[in-house]
C-alpha positions as CSV (number, residue, x, y, z in Angstrom):
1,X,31.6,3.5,26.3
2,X,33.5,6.7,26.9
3,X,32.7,9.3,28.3
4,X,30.6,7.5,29.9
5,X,33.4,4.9,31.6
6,X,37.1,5.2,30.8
7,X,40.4,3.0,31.3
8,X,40.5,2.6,35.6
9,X,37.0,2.4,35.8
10,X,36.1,-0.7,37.6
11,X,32.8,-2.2,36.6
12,X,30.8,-5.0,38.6
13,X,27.9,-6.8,36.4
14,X,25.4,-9.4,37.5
15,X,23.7,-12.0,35.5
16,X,20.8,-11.6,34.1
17,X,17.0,-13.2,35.1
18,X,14.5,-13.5,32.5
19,X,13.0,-10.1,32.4
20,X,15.2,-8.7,29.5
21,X,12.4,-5.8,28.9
22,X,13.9,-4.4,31.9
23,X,17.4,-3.5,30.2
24,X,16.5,-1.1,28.2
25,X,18.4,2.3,29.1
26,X,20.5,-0.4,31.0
27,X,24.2,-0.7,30.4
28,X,24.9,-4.6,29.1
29,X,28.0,-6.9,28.7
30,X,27.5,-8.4,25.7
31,X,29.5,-11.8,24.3
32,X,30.1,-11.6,20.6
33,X,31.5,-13.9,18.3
34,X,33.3,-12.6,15.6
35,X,34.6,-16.0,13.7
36,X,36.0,-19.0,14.3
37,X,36.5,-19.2,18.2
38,X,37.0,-15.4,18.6
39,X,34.6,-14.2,20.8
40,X,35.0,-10.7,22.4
41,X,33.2,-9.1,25.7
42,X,31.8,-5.4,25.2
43,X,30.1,-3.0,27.2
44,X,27.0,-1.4,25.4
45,X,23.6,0.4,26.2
46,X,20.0,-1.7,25.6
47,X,18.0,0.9,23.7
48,X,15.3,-1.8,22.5
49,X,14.0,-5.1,23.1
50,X,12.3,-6.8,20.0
51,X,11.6,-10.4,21.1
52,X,14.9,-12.7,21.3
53,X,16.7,-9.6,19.5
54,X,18.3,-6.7,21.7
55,X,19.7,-3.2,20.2
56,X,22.7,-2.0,21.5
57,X,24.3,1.0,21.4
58,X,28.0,2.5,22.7
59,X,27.6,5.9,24.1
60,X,30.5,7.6,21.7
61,X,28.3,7.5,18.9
62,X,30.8,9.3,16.3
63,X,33.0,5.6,17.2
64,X,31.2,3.0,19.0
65,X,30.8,-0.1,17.2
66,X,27.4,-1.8,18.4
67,X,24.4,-2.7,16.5
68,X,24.3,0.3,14.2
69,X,26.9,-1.8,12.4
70,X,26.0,-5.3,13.8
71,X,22.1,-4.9,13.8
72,X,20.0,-6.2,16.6
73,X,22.1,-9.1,18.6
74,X,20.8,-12.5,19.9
75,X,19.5,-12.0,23.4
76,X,21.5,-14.8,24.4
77,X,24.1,-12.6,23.6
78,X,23.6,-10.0,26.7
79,X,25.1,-11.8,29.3
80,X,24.8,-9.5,32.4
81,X,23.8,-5.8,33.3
82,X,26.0,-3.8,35.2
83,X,25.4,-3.3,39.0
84,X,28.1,-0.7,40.0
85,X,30.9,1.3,38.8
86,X,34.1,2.2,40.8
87,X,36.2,5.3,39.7
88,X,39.3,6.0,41.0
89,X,39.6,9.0,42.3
C-alpha cells in the first residue's frame, strides 16, 4: 500500500460487524489463501461491495497485486478495517 503506508508504519485494525457496505474507500486486511495451507495477510482498499464479493485494490497501482489480478474476493475474506496508523517520526 505505498505511498500510502511504508515499512515502520504501525497499523491497528479492528474486526469487522456486519455492515460491509460501509468499507468502501476503507482500507481492509484481507486473508488470502494461495494453496495448500499458504494463506497470506494483505493490506488493500474496498472500492466496491457486490453482495458476498468485495473489490480490492492496493494504492500503487503500477505494482499492487489485488483484485485486478485476483477479481472480486470472498467477503469472508476481509477480516478487519483499519482503525489507526502510527508513523514514526
Amino acid at each position: 500500500m505505498a505511498p500510502t503506508f511504508n515499512e515502520g508504519d504501525w497499523l491497528l485494525f479492528i474486526g469487522l460487524r456486519s455492515n460491509l457496505e460501509s468499507l468502501v474507500g476503507k482500507v481492509v486486511l484481507i486473508r488470502r489463501t494461495s494453496g495448500a495451507g499458504s494463506d497470506f495477510l494483505a493490506i488493500k482498499r474496498a472500492i466496491r461491495i457486490d453482495g458476498a464479493s468485495v473489490w480490492v485494490e492496493g494504492d500503487n497501482k503500477e505494482s499492487s497485486t489485488d483484485s485486478r489480478s485476483w477479481g472480486a474476493i470472498p467477503s469472508a475474506e476481509v477480516i478487519g478495517k483499519l482503525l489507526l496508523r502510527y508513523r514514526k517520526a
